[in-house]
C-alpha angles and dihedrals in degrees: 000000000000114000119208101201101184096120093065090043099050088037087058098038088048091231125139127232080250089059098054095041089050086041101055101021091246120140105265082223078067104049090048089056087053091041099052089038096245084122101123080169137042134195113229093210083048090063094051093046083052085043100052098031082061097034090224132130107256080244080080103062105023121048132159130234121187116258121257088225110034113239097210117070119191124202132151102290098050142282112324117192106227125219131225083256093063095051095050092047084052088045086046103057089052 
């Protein structure tokens, strides 16, 4: 799972979702999605405005923590990538 960690960063820097928004020229709509971590997408030159705007590594506000149910099932004819409805038919037998 992708973490967006803007909250923590804004919240050490004392800056407002406002600020950030007025700073790098992002909606504020958009910068609330990323703050409260609703983003499905991100734009990638968003990242570097926020980036630049906080003067921090992208390391600071997106990590990466391994998944509770694996996404990724393998089997013997490849990879297969699993949905939310396979996991809840394998929860379900249970």
């Amino acid at each position: 799972m992708i973490r967006i960690l803007l909250s923590r960063k804004l919240g050490e820097l004392r800056w407002t979702q406002a600020d950030l928004a007025r700073k790098t020229g992002i909606r504020p709509t958009t910068i609330n999605e990323l703050y409260h971590e609703m983003a499905e997408r991100v734009n990638l030159e968003h990242l570097d405005l926020i980036c630049e705007a906080l003067d921090c590594d992208l390391s600071e506000i997106l990590v990466r923590t391994p998944n509770t149910i694996p996404k990724i099932v393998n089997n013997r004819a490849g990879n297969k990538v699993s949905s939310v409805e396979d996991s809840e038919e394998k929860g379900a037998g249970n």
